[in-house]
PQR file of N, CA, C, O and H, with PARSE charges and radii, in Angstrom:
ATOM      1  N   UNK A   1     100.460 127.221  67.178 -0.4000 1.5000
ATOM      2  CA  UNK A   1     100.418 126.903  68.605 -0.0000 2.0000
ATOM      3  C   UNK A   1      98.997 126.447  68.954  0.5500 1.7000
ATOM      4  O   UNK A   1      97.990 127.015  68.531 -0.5500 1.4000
ATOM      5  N   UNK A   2      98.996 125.500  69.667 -0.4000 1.5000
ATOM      6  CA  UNK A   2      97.693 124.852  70.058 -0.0000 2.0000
ATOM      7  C   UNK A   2      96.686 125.758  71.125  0.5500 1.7000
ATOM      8  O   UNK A   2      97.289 126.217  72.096 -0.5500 1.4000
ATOM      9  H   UNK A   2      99.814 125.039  70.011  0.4000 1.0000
ATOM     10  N   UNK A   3      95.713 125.957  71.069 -0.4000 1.5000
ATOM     11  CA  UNK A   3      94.837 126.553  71.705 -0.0000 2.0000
ATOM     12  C   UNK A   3      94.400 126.152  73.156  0.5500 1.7000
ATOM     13  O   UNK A   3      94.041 124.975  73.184 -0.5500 1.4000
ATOM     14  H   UNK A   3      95.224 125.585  70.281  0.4000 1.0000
ATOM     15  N   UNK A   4      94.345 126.620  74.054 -0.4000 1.5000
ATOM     16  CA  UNK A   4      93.906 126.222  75.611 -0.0000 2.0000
ATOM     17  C   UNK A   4      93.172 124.734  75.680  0.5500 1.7000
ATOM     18  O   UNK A   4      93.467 123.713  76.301 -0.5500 1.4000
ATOM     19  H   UNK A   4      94.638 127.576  74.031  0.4000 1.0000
ATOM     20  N   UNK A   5      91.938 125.102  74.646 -0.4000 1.5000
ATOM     21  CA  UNK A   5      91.116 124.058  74.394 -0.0000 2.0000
ATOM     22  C   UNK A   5      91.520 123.002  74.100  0.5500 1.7000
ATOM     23  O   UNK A   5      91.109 122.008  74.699 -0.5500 1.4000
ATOM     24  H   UNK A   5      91.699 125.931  74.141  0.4000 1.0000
ATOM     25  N   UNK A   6      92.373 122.917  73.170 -0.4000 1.5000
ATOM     26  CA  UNK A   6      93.005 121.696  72.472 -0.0000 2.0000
ATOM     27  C   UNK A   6      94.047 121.024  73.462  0.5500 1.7000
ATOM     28  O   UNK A   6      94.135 119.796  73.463 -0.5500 1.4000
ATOM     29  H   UNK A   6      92.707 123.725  72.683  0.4000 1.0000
ATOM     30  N   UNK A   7      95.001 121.948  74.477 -0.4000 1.5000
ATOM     31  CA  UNK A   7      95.816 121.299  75.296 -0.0000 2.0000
ATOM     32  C   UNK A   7      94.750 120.566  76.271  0.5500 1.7000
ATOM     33  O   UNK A   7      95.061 119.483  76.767 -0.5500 1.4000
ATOM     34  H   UNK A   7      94.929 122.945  74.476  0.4000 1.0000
ATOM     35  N   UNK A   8      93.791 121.016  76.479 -0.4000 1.5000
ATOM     36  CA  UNK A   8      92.828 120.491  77.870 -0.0000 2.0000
ATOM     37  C   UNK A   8      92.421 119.566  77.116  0.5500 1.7000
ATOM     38  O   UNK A   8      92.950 118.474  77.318 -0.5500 1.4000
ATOM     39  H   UNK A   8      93.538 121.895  76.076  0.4000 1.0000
ATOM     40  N   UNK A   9      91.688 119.621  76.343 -0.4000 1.5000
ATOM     41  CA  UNK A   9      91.338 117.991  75.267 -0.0000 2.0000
ATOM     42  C   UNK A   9      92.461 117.056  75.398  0.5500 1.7000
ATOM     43  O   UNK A   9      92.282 115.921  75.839 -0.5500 1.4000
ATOM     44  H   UNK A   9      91.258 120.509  76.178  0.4000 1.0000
ATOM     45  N   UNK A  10      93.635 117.496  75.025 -0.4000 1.5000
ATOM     46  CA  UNK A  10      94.694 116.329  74.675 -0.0000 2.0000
ATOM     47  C   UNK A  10      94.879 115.895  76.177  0.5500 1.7000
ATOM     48  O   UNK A  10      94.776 114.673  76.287 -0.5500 1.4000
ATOM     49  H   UNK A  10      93.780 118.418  74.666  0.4000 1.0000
ATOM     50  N   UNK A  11      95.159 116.647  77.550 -0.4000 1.5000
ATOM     51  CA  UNK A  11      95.268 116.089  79.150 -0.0000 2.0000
ATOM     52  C   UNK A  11      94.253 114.835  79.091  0.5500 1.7000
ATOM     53  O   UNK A  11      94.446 113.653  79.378 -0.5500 1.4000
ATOM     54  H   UNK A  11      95.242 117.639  77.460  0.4000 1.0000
ATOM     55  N   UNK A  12      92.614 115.788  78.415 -0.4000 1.5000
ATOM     56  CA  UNK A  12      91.400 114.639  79.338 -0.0000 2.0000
ATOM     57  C   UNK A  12      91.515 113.740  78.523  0.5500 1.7000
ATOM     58  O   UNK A  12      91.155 112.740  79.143 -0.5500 1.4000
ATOM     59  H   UNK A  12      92.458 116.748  78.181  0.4000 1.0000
ATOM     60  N   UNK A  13      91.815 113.414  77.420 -0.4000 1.5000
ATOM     61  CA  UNK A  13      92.404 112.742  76.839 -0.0000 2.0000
ATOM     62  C   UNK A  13      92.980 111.136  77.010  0.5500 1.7000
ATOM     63  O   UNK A  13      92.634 110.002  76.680 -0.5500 1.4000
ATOM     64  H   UNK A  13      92.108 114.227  76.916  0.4000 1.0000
ATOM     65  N   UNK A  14      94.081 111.802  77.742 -0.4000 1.5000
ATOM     66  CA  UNK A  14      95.203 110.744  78.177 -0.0000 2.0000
ATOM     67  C   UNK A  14      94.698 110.272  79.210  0.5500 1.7000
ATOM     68  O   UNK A  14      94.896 109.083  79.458 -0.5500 1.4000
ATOM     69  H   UNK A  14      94.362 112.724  78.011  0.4000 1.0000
ATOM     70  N   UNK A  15      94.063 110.921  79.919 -0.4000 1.5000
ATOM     71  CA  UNK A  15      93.407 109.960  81.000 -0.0000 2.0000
ATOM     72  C   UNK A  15      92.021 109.393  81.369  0.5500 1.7000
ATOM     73  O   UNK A  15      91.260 110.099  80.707 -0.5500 1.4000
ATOM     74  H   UNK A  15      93.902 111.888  79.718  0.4000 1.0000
ATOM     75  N   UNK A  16      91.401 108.663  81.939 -0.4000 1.5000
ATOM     76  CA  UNK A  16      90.220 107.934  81.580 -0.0000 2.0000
ATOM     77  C   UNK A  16      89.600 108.094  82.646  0.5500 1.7000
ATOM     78  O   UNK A  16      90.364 108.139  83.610 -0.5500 1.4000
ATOM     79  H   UNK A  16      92.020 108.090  82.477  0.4000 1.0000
ATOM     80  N   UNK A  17      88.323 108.223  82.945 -0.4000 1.5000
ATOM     81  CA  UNK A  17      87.535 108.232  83.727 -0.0000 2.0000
ATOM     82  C   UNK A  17      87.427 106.844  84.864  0.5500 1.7000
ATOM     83  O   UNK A  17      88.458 106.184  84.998 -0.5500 1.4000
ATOM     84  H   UNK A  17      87.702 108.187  82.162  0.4000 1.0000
ATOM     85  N   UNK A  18      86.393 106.497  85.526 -0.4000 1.5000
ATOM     86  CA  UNK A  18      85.964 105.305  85.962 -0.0000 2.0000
ATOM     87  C   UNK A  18      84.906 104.475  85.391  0.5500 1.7000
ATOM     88  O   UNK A  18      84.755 103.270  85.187 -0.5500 1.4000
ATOM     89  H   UNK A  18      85.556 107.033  85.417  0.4000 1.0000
ATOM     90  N   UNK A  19      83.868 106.096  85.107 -0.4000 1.5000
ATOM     91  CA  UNK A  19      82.518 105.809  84.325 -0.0000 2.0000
ATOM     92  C   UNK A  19      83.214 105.064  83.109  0.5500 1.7000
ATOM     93  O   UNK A  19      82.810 103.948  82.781 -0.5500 1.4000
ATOM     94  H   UNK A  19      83.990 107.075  85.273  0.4000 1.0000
ATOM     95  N   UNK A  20      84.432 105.784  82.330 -0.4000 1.5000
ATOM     96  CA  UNK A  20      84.659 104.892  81.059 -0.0000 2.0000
ATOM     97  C   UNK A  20      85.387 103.788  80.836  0.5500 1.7000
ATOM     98  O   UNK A  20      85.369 103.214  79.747 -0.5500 1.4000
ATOM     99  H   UNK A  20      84.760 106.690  82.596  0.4000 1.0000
ATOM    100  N   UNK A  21      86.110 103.382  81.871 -0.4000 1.5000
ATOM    101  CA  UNK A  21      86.757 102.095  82.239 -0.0000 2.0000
ATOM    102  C   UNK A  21      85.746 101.111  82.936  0.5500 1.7000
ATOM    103  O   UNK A  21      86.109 100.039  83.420 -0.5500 1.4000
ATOM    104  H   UNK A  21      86.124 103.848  82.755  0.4000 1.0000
ATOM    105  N   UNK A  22      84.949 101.387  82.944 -0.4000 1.5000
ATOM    106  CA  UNK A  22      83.923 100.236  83.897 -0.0000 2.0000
ATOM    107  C   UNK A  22      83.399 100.163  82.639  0.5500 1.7000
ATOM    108  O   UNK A  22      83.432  98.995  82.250 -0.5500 1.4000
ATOM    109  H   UNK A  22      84.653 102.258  82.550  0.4000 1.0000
ATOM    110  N   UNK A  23      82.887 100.980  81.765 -0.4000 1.5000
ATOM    111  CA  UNK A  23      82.071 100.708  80.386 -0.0000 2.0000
ATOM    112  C   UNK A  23      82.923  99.823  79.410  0.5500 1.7000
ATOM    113  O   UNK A  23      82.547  98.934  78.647 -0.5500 1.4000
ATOM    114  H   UNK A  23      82.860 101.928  82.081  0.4000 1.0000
ATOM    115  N   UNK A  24      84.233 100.342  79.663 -0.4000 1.5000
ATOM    116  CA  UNK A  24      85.229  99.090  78.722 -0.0000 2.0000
ATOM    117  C   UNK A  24      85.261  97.841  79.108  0.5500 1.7000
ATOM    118  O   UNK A  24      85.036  97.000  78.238 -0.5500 1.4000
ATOM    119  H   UNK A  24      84.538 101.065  80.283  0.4000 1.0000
ATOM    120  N   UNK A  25      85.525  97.413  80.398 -0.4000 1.5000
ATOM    121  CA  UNK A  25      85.438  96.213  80.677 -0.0000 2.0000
ATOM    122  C   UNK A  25      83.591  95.431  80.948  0.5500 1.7000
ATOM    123  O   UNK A  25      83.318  94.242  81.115 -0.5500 1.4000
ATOM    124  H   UNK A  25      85.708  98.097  81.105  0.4000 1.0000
ATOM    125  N   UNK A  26      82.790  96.431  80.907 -0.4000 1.5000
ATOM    126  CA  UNK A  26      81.586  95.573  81.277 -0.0000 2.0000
ATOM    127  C   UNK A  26      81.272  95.214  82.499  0.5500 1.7000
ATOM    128  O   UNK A  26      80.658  94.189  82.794 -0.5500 1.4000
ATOM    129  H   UNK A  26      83.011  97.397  80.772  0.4000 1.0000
ATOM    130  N   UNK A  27      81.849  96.390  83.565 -0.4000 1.5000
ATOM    131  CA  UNK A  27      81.739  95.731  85.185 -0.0000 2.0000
ATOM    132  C   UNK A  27      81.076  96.947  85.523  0.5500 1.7000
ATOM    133  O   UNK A  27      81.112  97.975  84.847 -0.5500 1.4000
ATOM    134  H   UNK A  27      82.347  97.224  83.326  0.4000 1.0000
ATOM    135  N   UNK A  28      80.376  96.759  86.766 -0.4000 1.5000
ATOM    136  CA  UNK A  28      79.869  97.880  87.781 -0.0000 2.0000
ATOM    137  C   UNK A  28      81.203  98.863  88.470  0.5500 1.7000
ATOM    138  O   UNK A  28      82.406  98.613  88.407 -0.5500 1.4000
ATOM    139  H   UNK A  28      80.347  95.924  87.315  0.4000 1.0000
ATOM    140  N   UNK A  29      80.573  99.949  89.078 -0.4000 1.5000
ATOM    141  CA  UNK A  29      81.722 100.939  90.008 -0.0000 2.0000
ATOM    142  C   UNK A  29      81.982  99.962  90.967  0.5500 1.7000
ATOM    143  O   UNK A  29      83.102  99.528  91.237 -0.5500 1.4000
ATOM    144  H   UNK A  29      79.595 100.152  89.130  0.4000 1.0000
ATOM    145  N   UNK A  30      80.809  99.584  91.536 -0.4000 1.5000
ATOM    146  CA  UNK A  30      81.154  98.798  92.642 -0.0000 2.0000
ATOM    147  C   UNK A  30      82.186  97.469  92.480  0.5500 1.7000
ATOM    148  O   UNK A  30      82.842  97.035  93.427 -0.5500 1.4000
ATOM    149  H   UNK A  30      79.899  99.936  91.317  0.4000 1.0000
ATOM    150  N   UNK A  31      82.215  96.937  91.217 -0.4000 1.5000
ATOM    151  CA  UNK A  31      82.959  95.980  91.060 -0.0000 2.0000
ATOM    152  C   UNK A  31      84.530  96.567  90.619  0.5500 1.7000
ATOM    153  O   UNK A  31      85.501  95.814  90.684 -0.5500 1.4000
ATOM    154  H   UNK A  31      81.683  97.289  90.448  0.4000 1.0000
ATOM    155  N   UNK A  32      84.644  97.862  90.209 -0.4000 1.5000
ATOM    156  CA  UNK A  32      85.993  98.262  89.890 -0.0000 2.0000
ATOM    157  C   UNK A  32      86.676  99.041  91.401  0.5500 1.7000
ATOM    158  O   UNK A  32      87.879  99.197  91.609 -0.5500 1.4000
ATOM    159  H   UNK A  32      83.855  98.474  90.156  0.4000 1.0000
ATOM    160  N   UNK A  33      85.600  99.433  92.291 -0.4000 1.5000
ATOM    161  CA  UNK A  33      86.151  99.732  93.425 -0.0000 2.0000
ATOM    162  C   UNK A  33      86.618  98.511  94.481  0.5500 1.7000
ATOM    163  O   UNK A  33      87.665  98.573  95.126 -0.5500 1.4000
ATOM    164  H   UNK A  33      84.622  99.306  92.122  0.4000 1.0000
ATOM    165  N   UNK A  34      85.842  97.589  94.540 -0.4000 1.5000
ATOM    166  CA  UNK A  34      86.005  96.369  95.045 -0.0000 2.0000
ATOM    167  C   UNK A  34      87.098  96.042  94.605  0.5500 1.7000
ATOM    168  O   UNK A  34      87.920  95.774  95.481 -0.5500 1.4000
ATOM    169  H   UNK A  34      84.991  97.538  94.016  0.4000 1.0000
ATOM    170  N   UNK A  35      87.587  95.919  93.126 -0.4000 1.5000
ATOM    171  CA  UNK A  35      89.140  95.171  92.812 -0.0000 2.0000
ATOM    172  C   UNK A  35      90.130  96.475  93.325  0.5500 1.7000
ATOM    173  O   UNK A  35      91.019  95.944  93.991 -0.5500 1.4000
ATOM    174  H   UNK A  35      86.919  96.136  92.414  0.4000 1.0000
ATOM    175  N   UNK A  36      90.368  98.067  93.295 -0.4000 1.5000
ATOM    176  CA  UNK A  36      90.737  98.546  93.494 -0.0000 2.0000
ATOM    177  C   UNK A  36      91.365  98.345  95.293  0.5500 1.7000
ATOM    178  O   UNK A  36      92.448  98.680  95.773 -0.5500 1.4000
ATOM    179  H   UNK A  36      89.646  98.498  92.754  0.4000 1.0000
ATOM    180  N   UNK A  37      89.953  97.547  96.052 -0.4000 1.5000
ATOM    181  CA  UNK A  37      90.488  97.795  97.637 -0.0000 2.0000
ATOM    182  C   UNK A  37      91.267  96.681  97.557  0.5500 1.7000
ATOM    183  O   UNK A  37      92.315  96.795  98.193 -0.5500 1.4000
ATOM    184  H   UNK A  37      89.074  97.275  95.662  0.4000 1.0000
ATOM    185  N   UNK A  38      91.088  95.447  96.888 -0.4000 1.5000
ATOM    186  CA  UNK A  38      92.186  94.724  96.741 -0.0000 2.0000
ATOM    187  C   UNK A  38      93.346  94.787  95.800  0.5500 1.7000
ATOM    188  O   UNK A  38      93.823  93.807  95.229 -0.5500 1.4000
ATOM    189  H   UNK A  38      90.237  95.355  96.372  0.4000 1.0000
ATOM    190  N   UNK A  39      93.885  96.389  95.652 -0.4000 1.5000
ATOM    191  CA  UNK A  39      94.963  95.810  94.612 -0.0000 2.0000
ATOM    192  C   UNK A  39      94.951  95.439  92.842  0.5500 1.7000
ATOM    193  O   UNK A  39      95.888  95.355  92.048 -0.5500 1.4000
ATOM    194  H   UNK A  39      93.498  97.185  96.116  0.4000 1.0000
ATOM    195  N   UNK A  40      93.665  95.294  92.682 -0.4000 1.5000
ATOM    196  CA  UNK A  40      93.847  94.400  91.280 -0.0000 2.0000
ATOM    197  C   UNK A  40      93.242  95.140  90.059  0.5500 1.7000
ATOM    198  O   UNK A  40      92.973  94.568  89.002 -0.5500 1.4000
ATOM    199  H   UNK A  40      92.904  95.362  93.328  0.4000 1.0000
ATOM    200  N   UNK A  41      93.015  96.726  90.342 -0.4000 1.5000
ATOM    201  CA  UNK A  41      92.621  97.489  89.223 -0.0000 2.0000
ATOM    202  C   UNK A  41      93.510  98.438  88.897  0.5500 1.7000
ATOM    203  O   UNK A  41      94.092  98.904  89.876 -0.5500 1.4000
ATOM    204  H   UNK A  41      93.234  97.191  91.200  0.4000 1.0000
ATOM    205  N   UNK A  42      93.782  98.834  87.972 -0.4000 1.5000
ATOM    206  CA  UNK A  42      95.089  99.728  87.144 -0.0000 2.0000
ATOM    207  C   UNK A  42      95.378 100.615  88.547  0.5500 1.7000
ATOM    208  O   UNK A  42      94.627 100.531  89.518 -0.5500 1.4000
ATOM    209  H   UNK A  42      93.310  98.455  87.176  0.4000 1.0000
ATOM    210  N   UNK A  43      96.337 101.305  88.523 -0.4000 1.5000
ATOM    211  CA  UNK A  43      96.735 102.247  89.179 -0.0000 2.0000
ATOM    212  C   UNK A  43      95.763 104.024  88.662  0.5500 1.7000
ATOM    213  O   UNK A  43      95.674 104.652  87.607 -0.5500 1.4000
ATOM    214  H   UNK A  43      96.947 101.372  87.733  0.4000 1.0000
ATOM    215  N   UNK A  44      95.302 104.198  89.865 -0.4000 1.5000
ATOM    216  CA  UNK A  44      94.679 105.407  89.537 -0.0000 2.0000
ATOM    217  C   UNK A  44      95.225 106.874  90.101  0.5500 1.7000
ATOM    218  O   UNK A  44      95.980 106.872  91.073 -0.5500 1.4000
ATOM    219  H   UNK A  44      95.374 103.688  90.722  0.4000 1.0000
ATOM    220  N   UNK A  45      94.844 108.088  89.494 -0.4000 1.5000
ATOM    221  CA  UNK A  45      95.206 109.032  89.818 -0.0000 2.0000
ATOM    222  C   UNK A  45      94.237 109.789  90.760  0.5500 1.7000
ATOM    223  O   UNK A  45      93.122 109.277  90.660 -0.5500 1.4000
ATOM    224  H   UNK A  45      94.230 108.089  88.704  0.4000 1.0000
ATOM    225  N   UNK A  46      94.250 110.877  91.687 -0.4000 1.5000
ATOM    226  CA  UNK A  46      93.453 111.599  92.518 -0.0000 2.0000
ATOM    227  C   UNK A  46      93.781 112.549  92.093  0.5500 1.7000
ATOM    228  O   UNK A  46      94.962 112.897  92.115 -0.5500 1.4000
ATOM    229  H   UNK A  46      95.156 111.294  91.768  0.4000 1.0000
ATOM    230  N   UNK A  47      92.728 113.329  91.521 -0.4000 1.5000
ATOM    231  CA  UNK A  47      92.761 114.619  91.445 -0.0000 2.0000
ATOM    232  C   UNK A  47      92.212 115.393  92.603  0.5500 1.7000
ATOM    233  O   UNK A  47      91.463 114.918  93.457 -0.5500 1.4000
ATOM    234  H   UNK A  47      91.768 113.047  91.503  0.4000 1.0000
ATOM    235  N   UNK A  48      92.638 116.594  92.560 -0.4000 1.5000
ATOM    236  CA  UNK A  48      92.720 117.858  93.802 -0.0000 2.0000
ATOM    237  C   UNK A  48      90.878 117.976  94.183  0.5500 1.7000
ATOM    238  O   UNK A  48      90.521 118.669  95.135 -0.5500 1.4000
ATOM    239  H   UNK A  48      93.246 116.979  91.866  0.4000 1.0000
ATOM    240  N   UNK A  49      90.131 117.430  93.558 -0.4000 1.5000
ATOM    241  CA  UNK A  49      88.737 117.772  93.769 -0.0000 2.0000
ATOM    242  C   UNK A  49      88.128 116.409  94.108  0.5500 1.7000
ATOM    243  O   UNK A  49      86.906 116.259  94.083 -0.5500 1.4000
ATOM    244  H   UNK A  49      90.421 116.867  92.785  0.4000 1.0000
ATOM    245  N   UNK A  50      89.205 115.124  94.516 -0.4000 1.5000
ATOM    246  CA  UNK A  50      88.901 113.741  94.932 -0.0000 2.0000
ATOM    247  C   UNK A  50      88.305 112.836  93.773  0.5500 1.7000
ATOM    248  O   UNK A  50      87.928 111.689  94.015 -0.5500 1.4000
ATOM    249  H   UNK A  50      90.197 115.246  94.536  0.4000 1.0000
ATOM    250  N   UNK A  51      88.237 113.379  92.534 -0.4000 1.5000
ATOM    251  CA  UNK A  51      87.640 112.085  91.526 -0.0000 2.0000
ATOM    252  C   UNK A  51      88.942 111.230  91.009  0.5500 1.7000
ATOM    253  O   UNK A  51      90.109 111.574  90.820 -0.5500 1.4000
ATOM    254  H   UNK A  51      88.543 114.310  92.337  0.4000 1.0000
ATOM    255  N   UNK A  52      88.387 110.200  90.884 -0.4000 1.5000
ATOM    256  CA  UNK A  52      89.811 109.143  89.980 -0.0000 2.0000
ATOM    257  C   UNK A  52      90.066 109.422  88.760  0.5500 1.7000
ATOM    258  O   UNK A  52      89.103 109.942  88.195 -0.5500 1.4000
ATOM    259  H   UNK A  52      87.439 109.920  91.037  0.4000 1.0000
ATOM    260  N   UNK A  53      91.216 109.249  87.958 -0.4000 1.5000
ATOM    261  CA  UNK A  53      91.677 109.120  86.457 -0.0000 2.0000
ATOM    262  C   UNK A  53      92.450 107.776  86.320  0.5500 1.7000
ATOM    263  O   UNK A  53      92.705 106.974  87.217 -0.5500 1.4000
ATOM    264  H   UNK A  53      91.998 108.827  88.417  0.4000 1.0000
ATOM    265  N   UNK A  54      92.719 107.718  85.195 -0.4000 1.5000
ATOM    266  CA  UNK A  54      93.243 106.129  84.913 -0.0000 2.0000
ATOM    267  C   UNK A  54      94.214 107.183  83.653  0.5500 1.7000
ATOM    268  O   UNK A  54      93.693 108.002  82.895 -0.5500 1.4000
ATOM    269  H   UNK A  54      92.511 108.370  84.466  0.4000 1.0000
ATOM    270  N   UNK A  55      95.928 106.806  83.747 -0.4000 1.5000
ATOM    271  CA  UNK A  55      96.428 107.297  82.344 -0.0000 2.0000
ATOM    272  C   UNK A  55      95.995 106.128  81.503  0.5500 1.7000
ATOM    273  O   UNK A  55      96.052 105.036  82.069 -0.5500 1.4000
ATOM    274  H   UNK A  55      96.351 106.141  84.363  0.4000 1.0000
ATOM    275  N   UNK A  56      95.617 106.147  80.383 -0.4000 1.5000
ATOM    276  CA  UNK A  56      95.570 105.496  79.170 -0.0000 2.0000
ATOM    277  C   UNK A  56      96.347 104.696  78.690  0.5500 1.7000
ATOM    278  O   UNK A  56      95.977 103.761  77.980 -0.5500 1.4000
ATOM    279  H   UNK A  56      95.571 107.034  79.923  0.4000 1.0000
ATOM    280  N   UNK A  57      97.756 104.972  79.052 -0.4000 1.5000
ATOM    281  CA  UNK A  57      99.098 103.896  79.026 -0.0000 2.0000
ATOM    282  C   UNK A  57      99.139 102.772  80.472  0.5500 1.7000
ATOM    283  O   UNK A  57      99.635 101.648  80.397 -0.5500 1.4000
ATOM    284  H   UNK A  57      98.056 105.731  79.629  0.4000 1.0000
ATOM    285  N   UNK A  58      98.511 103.347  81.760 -0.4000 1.5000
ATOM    286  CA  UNK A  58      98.583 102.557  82.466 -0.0000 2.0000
ATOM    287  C   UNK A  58      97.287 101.225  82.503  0.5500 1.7000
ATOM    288  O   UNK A  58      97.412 100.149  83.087 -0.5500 1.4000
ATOM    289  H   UNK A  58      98.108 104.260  81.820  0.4000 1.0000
ATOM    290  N   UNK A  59      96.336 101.587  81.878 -0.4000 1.5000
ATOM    291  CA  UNK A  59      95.197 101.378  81.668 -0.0000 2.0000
ATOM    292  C   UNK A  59      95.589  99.936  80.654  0.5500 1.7000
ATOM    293  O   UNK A  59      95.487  98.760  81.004 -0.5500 1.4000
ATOM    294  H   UNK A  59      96.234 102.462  81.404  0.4000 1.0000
ATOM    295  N   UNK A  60      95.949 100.345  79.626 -0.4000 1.5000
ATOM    296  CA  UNK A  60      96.409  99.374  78.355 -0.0000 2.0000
ATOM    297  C   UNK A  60      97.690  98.658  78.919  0.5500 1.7000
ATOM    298  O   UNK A  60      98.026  97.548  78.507 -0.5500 1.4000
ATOM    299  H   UNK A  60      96.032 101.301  79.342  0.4000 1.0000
ATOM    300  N   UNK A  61      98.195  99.152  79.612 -0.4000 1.5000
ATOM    301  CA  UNK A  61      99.867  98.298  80.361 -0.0000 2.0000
ATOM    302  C   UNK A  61      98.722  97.281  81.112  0.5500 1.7000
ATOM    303  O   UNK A  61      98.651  96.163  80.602 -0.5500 1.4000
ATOM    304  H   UNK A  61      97.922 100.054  79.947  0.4000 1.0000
ATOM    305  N   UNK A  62      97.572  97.614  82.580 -0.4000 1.5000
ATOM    306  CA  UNK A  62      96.864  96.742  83.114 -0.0000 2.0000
ATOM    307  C   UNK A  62      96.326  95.431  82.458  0.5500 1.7000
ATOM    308  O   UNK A  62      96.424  94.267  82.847 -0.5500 1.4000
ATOM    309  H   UNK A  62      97.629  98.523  82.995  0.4000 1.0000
ATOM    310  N   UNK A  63      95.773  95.918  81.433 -0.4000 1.5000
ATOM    311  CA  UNK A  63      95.069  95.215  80.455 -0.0000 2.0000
ATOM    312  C   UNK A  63      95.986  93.962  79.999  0.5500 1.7000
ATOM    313  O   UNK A  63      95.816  92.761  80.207 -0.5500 1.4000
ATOM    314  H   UNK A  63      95.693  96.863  81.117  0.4000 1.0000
ATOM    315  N   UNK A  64      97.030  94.653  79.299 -0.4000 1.5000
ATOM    316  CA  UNK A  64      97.911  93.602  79.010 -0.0000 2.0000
ATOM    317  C   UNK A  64      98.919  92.385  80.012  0.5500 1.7000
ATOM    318  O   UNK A  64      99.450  91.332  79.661 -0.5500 1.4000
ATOM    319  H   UNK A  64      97.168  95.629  79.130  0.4000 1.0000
ATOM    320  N   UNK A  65      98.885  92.967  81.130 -0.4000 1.5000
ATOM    321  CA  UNK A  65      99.321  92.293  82.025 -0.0000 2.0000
ATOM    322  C   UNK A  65      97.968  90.990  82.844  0.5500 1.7000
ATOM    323  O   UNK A  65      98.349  90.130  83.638 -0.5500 1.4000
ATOM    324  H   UNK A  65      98.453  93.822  81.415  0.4000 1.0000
ATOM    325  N   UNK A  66      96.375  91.144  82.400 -0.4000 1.5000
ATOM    326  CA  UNK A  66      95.688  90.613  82.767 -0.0000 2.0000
ATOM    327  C   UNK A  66      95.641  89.616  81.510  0.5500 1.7000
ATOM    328  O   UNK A  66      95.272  88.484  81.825 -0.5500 1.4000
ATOM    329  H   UNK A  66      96.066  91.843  81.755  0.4000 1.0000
ATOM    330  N   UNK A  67      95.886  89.767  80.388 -0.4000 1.5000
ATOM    331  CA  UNK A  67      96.058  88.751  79.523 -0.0000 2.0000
ATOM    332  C   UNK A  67      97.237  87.848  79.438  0.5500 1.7000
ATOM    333  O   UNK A  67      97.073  86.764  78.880 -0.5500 1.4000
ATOM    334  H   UNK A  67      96.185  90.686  80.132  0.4000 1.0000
ATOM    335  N   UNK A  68      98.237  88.112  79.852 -0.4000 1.5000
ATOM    336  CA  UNK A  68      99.244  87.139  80.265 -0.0000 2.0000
ATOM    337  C   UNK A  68      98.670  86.330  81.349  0.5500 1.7000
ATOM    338  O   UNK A  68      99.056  85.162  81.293 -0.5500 1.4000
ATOM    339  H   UNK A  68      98.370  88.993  80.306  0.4000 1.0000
ATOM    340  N   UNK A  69      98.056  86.528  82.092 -0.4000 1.5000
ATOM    341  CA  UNK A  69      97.719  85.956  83.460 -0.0000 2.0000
ATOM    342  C   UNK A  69      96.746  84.708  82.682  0.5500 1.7000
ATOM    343  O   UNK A  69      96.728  83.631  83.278 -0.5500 1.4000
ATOM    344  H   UNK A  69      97.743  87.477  82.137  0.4000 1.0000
ATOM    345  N   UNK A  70      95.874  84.816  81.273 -0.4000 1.5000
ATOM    346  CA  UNK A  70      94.716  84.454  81.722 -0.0000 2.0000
ATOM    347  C   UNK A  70      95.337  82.957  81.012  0.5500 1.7000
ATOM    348  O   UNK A  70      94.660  81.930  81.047 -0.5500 1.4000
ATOM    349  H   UNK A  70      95.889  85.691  80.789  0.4000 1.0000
TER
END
């Protein structure tokens, strides 16, 4: 059976920060919040303490849907 630790690893895991999605694409906060007020950045999560998450599947679904576009 997996340990507390290891289930909380595998959650933070699956989901992505902002700090580390702005580092993947090479953009500022300000530039991932800016596409966010319009609509055009992955779908994010709110956690109970107000910071964003990104799931990792929605993240890579975004991604791939911006390469069809290009």
């Amino acid at each position: 059976m997996p340990s507390a630790d290891e289930i909380r690893g595998f959650r933070e895991g699956d989901k992505l920060s902002i700090v580390e999605v702005c580092a993947d694409l090479g953009i500022s906060r300000r530039t991932f919040y800016e596409w966010r007020m319009k609509n055009r950045a992955p779908r994010c999560i709110t956690l109970p303490n107000g910071s964003l998450r990104i799931r990792r599947s929605e993240y890579q679904r975004w991604l791939a849907s911006r390469e069809e576009a290009a």
